[in-house]
N, CA, C, O and CB atoms as a CASP TS submission, in Angstrom:
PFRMAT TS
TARGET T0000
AUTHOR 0000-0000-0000
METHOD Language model
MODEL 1
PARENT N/A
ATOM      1  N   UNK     1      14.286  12.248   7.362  1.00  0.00           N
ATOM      2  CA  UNK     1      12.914  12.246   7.824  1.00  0.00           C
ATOM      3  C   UNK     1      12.464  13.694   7.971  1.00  0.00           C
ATOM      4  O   UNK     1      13.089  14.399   8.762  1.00  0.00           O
ATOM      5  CB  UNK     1      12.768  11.466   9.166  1.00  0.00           C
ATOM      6  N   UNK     2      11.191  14.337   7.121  1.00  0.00           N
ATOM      7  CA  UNK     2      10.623  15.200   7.769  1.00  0.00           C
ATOM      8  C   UNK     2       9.349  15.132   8.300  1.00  0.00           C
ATOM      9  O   UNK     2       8.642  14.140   8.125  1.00  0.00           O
ATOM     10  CB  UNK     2      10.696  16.032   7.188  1.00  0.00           C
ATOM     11  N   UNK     3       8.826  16.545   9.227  1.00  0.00           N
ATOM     12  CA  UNK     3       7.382  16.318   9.789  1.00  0.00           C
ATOM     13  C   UNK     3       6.621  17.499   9.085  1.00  0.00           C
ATOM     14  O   UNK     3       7.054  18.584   8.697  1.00  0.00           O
ATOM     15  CB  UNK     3       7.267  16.391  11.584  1.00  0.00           C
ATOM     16  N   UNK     4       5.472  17.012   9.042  1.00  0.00           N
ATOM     17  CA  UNK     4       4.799  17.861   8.431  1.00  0.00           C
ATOM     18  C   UNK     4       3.412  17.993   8.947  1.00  0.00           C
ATOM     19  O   UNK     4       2.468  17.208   8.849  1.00  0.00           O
ATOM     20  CB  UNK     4       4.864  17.575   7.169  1.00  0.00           C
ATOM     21  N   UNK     5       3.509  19.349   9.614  1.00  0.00           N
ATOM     22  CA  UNK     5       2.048  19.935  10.518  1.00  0.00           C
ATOM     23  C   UNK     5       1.092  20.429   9.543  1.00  0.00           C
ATOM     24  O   UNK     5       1.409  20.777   8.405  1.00  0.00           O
ATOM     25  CB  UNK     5       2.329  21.335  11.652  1.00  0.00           C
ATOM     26  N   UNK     6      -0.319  20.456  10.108  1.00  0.00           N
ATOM     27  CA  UNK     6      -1.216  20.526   9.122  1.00  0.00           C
ATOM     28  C   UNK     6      -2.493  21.082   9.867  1.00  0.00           C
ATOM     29  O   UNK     6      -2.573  20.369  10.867  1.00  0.00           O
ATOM     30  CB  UNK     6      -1.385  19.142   8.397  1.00  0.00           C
ATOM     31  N   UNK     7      -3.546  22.001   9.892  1.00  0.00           N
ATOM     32  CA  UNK     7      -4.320  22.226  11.036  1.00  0.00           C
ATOM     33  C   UNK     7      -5.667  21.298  10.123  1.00  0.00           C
ATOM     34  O   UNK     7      -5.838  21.570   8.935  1.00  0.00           O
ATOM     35  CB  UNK     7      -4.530  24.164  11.584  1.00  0.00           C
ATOM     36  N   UNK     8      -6.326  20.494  10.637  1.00  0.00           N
ATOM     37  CA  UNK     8      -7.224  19.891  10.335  1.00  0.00           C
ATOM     38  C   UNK     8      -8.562  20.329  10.860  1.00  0.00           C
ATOM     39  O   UNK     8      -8.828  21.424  11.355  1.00  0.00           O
ATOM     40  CB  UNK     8      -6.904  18.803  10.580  1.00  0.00           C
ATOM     41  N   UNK     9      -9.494  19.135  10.644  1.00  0.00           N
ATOM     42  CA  UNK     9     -10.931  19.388  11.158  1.00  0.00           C
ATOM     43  C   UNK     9     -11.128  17.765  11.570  1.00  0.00           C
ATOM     44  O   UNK     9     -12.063  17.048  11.211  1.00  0.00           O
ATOM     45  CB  UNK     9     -12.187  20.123   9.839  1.00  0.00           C
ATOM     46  N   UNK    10     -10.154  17.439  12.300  1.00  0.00           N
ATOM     47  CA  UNK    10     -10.129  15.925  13.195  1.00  0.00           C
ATOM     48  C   UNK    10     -10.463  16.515  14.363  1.00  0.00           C
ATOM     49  O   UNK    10      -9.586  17.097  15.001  1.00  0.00           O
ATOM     50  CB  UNK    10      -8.596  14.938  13.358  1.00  0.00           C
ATOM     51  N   UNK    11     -11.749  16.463  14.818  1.00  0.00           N
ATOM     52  CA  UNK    11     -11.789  16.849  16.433  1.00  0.00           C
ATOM     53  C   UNK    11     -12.403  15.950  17.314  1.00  0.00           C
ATOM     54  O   UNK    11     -13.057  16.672  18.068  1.00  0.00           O
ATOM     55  CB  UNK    11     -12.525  18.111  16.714  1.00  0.00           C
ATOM     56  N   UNK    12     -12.593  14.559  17.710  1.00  0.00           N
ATOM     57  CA  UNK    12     -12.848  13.752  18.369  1.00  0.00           C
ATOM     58  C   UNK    12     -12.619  12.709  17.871  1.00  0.00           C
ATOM     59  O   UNK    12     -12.702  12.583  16.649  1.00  0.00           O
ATOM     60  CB  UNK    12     -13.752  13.843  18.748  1.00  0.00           C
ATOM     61  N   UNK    13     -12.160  11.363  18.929  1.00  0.00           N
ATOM     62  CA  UNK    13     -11.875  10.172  18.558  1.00  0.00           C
ATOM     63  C   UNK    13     -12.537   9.406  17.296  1.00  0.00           C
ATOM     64  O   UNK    13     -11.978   8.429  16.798  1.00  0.00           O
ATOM     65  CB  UNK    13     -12.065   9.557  19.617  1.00  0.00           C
ATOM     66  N   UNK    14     -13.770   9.915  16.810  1.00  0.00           N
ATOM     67  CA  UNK    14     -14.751   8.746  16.156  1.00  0.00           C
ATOM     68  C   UNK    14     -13.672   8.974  14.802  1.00  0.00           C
ATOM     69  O   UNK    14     -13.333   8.106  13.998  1.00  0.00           O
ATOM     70  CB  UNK    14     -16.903   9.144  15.912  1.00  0.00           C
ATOM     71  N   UNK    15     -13.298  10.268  14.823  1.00  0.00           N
ATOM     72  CA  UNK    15     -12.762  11.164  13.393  1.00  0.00           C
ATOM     73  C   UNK    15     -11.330   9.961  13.247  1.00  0.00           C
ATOM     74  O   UNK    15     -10.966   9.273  12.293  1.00  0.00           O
ATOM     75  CB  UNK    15     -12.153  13.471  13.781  1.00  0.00           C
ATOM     76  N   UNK    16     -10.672  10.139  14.936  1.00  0.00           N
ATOM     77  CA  UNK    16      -9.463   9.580  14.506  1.00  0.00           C
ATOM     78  C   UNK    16      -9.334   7.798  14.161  1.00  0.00           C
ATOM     79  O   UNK    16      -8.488   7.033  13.698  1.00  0.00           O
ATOM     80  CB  UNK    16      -8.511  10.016  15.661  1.00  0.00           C
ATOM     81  N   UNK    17     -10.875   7.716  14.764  1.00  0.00           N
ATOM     82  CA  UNK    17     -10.604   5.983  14.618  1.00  0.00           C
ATOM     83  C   UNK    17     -11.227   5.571  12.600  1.00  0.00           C
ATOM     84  O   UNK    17     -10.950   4.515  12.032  1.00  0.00           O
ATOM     85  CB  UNK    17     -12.116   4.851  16.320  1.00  0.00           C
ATOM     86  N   UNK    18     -12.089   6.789  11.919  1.00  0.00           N
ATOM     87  CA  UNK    18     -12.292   6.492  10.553  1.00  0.00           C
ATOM     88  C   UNK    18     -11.033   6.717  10.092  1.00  0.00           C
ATOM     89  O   UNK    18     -10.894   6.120   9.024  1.00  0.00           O
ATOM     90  CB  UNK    18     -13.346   7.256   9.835  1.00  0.00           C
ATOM     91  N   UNK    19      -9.595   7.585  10.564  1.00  0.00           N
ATOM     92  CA  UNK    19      -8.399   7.468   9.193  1.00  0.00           C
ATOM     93  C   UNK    19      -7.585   6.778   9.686  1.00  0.00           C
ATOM     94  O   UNK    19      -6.847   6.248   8.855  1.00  0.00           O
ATOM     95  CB  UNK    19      -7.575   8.767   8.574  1.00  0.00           C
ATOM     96  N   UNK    20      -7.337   6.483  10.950  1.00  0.00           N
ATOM     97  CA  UNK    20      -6.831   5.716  11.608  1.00  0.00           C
ATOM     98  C   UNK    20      -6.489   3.775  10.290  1.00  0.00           C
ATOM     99  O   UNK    20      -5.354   3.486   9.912  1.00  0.00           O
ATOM    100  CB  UNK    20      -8.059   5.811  13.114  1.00  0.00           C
ATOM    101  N   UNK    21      -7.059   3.375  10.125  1.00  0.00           N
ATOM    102  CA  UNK    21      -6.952   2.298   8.643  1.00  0.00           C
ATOM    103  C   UNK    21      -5.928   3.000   7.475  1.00  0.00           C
ATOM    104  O   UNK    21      -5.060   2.294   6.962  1.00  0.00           O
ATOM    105  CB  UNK    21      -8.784   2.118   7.747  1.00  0.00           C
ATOM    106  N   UNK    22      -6.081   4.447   7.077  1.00  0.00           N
ATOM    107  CA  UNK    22      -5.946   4.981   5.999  1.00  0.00           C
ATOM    108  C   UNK    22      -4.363   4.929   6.097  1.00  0.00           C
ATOM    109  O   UNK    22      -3.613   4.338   5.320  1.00  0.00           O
ATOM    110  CB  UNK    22      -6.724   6.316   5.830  1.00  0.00           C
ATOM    111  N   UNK    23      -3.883   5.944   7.623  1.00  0.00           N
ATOM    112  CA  UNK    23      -2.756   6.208   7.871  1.00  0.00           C
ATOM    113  C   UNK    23      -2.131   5.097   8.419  1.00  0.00           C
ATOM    114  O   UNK    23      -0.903   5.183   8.402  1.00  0.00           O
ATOM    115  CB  UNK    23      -2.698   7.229   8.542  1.00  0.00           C
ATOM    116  N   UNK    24      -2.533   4.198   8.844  1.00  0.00           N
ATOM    117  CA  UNK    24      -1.437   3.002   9.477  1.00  0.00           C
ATOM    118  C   UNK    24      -1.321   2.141   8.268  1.00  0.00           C
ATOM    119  O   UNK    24      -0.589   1.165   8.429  1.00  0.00           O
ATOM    120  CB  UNK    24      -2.038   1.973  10.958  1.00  0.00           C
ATOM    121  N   UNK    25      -1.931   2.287   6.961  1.00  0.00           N
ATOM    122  CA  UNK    25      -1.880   1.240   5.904  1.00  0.00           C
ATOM    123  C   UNK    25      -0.634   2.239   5.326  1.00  0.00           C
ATOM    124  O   UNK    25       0.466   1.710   5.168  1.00  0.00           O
ATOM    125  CB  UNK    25      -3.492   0.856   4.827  1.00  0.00           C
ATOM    126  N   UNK    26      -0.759   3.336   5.084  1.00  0.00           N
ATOM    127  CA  UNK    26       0.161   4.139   3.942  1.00  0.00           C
ATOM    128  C   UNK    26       1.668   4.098   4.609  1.00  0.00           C
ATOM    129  O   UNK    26       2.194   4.543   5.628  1.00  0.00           O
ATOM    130  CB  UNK    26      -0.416   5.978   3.661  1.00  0.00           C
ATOM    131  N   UNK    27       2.149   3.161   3.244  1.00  0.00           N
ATOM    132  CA  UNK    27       3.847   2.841   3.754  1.00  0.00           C
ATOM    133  C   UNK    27       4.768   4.095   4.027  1.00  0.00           C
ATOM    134  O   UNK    27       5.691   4.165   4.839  1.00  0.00           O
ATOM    135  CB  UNK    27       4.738   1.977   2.483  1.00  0.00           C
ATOM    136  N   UNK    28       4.206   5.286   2.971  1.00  0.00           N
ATOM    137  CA  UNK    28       5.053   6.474   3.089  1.00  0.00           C
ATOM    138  C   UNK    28       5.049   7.083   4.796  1.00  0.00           C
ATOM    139  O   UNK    28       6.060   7.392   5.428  1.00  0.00           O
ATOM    140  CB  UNK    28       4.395   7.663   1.930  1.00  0.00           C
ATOM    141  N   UNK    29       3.975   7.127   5.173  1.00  0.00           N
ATOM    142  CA  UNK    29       3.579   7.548   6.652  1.00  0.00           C
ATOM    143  C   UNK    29       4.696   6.564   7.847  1.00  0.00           C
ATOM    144  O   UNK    29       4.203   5.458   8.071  1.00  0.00           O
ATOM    145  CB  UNK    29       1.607   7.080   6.892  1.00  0.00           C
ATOM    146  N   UNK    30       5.661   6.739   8.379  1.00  0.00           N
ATOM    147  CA  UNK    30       6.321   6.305   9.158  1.00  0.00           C
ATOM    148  C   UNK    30       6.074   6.572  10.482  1.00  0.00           C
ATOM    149  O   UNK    30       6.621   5.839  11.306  1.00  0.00           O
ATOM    150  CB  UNK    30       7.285   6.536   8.846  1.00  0.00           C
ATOM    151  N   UNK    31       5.055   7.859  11.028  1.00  0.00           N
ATOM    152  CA  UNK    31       4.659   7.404  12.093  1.00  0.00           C
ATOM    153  C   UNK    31       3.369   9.304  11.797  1.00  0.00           C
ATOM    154  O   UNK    31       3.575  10.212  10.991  1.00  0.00           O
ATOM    155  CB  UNK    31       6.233   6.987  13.639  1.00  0.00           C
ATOM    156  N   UNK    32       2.168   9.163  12.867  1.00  0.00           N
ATOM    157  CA  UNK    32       1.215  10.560  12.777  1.00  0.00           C
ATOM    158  C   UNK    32       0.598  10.715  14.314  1.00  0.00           C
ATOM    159  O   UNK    32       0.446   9.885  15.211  1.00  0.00           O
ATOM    160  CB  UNK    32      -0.252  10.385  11.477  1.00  0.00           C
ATOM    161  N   UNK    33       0.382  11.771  14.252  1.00  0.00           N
ATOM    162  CA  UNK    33      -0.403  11.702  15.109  1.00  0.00           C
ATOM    163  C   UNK    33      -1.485  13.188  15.379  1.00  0.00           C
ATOM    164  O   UNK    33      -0.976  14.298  15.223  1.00  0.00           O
ATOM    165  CB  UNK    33       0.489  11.277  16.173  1.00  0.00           C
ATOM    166  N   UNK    34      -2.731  13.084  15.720  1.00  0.00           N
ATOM    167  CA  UNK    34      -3.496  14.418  15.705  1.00  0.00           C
ATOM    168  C   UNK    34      -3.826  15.011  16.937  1.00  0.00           C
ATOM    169  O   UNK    34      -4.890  14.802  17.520  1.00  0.00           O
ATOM    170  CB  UNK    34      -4.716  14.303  15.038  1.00  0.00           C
ATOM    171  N   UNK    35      -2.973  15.709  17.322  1.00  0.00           N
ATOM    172  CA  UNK    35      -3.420  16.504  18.849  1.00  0.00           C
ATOM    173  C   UNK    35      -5.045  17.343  18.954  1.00  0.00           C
ATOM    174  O   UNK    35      -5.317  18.544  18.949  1.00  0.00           O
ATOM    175  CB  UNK    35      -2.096  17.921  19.127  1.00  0.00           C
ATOM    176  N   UNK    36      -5.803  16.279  19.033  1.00  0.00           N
ATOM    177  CA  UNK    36      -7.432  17.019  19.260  1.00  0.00           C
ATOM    178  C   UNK    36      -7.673  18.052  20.339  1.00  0.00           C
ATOM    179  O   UNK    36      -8.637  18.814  20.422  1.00  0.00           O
ATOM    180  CB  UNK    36      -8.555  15.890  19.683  1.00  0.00           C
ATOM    181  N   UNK    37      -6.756  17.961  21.056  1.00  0.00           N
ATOM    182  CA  UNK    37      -6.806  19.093  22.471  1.00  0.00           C
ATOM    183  C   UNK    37      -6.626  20.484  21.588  1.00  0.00           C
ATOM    184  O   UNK    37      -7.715  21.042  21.455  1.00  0.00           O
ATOM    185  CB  UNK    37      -5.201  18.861  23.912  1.00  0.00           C
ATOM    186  N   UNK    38      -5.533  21.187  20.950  1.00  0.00           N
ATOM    187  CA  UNK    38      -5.080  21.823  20.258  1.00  0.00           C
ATOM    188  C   UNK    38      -6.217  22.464  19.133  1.00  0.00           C
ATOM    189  O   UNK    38      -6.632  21.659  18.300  1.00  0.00           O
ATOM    190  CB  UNK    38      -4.049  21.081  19.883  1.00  0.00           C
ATOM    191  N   UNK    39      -6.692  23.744  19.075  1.00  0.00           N
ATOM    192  CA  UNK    39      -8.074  24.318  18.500  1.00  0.00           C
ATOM    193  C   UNK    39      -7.527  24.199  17.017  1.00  0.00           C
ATOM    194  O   UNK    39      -8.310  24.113  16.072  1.00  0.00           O
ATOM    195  CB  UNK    39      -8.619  26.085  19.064  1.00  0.00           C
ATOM    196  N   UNK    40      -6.187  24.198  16.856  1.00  0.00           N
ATOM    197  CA  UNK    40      -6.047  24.019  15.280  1.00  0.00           C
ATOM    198  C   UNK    40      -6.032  22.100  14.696  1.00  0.00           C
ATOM    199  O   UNK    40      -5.687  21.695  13.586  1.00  0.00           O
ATOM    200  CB  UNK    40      -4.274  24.921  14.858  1.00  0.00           C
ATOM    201  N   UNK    41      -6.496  21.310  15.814  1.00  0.00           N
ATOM    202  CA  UNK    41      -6.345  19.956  15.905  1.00  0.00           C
ATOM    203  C   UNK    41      -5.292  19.928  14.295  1.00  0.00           C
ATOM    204  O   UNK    41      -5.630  20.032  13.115  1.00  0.00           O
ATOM    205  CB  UNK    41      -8.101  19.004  16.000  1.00  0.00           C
ATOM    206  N   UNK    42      -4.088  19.759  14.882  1.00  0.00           N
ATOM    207  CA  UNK    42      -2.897  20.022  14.228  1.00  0.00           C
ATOM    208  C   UNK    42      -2.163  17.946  14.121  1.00  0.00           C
ATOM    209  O   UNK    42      -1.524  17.192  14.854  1.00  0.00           O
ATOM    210  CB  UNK    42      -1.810  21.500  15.467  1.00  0.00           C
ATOM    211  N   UNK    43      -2.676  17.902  13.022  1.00  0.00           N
ATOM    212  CA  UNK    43      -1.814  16.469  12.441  1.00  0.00           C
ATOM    213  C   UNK    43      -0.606  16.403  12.243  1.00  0.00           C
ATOM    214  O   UNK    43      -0.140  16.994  11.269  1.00  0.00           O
ATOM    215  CB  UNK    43      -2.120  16.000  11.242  1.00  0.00           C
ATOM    216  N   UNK    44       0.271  15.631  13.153  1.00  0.00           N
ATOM    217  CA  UNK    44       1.960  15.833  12.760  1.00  0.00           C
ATOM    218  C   UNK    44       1.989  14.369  12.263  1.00  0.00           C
ATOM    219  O   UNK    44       1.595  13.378  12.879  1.00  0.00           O
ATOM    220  CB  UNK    44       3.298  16.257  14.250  1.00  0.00           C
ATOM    221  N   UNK    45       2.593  14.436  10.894  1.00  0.00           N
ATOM    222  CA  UNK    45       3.217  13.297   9.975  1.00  0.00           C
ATOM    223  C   UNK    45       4.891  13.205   9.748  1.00  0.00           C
ATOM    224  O   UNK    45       5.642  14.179   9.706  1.00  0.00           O
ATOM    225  CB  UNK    45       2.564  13.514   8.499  1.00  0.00           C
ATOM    226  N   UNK    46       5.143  12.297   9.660  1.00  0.00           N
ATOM    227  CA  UNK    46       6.798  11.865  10.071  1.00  0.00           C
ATOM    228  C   UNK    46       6.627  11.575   8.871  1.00  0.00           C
ATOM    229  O   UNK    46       5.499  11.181   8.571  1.00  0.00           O
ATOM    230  CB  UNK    46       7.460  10.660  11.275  1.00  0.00           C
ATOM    231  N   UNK    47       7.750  11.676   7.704  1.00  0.00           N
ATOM    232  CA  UNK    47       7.668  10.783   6.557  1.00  0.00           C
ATOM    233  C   UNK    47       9.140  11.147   6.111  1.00  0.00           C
ATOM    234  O   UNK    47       9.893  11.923   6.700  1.00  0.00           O
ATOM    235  CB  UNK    47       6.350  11.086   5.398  1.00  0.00           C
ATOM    236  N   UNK    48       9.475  10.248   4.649  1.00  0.00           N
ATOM    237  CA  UNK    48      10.818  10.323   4.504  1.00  0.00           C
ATOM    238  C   UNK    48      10.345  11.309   2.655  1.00  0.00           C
ATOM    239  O   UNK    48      11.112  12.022   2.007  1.00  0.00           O
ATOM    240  CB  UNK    48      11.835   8.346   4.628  1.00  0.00           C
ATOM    241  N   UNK    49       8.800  10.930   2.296  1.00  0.00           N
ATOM    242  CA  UNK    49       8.801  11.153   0.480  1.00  0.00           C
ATOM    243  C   UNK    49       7.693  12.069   0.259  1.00  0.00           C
ATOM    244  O   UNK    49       7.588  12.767  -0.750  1.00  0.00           O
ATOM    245  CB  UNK    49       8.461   9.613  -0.576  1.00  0.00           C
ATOM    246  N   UNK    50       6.858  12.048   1.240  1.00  0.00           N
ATOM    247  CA  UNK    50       5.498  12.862   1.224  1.00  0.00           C
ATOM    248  C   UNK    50       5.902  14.365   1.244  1.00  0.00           C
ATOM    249  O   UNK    50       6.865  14.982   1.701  1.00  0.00           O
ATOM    250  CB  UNK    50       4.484  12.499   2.588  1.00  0.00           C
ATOM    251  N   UNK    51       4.576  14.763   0.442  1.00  0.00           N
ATOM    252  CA  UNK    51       4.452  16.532   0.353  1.00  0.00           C
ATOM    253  C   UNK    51       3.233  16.595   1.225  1.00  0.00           C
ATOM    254  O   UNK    51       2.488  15.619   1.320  1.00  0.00           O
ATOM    255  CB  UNK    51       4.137  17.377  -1.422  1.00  0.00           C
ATOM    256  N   UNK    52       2.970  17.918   1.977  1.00  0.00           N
ATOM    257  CA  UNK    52       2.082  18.293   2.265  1.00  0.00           C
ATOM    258  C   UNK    52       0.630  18.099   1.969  1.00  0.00           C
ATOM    259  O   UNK    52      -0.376  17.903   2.651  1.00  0.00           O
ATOM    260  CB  UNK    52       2.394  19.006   2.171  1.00  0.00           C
ATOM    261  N   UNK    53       0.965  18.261   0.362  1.00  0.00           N
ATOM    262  CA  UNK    53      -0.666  18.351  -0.312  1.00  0.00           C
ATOM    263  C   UNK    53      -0.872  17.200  -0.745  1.00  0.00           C
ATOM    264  O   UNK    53      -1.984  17.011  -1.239  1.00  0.00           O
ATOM    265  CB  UNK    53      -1.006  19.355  -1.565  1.00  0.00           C
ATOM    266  N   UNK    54       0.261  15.863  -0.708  1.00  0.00           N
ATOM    267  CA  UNK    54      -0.649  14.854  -0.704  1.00  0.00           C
ATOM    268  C   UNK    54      -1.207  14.169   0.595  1.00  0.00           C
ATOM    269  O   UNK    54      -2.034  13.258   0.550  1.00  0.00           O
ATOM    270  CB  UNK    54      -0.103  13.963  -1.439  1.00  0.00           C
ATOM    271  N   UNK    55      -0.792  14.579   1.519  1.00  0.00           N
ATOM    272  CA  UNK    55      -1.689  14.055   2.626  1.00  0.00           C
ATOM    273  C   UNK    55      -3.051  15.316   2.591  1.00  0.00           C
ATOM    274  O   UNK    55      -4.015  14.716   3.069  1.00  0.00           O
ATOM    275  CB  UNK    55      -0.660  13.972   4.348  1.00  0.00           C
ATOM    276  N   UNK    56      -3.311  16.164   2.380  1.00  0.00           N
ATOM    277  CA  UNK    56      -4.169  16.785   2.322  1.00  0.00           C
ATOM    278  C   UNK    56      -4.951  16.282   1.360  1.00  0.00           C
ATOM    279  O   UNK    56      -6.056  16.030   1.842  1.00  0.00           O
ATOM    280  CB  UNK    56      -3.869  17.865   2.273  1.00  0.00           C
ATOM    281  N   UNK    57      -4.878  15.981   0.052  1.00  0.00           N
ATOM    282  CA  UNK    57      -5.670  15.093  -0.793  1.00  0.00           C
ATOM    283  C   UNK    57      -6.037  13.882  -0.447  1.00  0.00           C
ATOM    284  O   UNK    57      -7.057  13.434  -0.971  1.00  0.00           O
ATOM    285  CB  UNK    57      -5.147  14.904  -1.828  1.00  0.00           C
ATOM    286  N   UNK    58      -5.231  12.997   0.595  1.00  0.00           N
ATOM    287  CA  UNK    58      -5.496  11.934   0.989  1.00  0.00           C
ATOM    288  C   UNK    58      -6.894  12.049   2.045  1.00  0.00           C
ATOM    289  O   UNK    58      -8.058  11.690   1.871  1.00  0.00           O
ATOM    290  CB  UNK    58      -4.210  11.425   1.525  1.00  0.00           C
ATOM    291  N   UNK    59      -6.325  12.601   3.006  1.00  0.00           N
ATOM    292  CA  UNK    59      -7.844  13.202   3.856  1.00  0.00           C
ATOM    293  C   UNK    59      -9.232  13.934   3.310  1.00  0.00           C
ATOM    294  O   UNK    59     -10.362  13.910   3.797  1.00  0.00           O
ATOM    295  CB  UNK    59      -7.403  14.318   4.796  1.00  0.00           C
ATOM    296  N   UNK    60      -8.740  14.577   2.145  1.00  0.00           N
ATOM    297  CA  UNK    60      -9.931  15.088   0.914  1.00  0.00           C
ATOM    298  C   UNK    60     -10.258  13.638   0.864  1.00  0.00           C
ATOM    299  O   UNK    60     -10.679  13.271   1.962  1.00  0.00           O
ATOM    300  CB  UNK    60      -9.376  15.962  -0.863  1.00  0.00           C
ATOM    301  N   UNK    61     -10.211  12.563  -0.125  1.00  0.00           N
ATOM    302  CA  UNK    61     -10.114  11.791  -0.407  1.00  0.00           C
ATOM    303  C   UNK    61     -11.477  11.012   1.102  1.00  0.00           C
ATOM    304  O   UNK    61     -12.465  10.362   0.762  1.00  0.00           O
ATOM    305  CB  UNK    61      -8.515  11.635  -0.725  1.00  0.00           C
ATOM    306  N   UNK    62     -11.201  11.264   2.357  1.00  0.00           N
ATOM    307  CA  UNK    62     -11.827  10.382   3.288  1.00  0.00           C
ATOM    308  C   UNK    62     -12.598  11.279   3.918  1.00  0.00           C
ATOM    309  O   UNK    62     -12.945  11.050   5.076  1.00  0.00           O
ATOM    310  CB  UNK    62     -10.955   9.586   4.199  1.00  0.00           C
ATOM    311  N   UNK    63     -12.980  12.408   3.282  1.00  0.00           N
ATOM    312  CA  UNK    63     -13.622  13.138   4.049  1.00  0.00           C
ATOM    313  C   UNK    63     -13.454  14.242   5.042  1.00  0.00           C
ATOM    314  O   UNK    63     -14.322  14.787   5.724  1.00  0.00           O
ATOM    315  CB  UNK    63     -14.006  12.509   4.434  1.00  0.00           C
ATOM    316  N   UNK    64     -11.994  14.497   4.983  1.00  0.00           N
ATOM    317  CA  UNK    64     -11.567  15.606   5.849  1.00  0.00           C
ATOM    318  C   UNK    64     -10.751  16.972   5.054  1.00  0.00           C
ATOM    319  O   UNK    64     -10.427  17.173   3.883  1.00  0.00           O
ATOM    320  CB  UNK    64     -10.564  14.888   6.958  1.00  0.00           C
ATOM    321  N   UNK    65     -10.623  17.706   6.225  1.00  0.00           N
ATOM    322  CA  UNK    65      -9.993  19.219   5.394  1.00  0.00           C
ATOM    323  C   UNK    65      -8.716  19.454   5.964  1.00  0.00           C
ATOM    324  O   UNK    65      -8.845  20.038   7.039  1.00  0.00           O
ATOM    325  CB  UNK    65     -10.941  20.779   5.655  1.00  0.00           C
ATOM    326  N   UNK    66      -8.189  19.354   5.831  1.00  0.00           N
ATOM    327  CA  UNK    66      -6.533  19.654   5.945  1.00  0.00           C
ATOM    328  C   UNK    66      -5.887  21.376   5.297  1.00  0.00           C
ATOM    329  O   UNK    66      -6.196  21.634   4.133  1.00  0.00           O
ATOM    330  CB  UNK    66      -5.714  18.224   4.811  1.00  0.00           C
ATOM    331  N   UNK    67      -5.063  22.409   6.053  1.00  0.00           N
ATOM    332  CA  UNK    67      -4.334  22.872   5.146  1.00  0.00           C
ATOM    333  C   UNK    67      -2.938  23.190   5.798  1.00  0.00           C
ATOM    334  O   UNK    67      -2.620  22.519   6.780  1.00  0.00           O
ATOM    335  CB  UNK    67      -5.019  23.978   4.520  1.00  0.00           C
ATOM    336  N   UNK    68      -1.989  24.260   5.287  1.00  0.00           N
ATOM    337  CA  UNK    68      -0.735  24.101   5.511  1.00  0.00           C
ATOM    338  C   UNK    68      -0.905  25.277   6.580  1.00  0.00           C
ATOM    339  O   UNK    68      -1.412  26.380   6.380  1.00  0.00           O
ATOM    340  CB  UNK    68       0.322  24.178   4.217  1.00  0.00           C
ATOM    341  N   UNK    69      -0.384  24.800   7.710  1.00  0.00           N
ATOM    342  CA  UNK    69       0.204  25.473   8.910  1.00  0.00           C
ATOM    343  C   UNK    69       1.071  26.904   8.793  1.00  0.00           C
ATOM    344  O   UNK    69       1.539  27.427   9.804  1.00  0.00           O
ATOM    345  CB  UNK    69       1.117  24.435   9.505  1.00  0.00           C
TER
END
């Protein structure tokens, strides 16, 4: 299993409840979570197959900006 931090532009609940569907559907994602307190609102992803830049394309993909920590 690795984790993979990411500083986003998730900064209030409404943000986390639109990917919230995206990430609890994607089998690769084994568990996430986005610390909004944190000014780099920093997404930690647990996974066993994922790269970085495809969760960053994935959030491209829904409307958000993601890059590598």
């Amino acid at each position: 299993m690795k984790t993979i931090k990411l500083k986003t532009n998730i900064n209030c609940g409404g943000c986390l409840a639109s990917i919230t569907p995206t990430f609890s559907k994607w089998e690769e994602v084994k568990s996430w979570k986005v610390d909004i307190a944190n000014p780099d609102k920093v997404l930690t992803v647990e996974t066993e197959s994922l790269e970085g830049q495809q969760i960053i394309d994935k959030l491209a993909s829904i409307g958000y900006k993601a890059q590598a920590m």
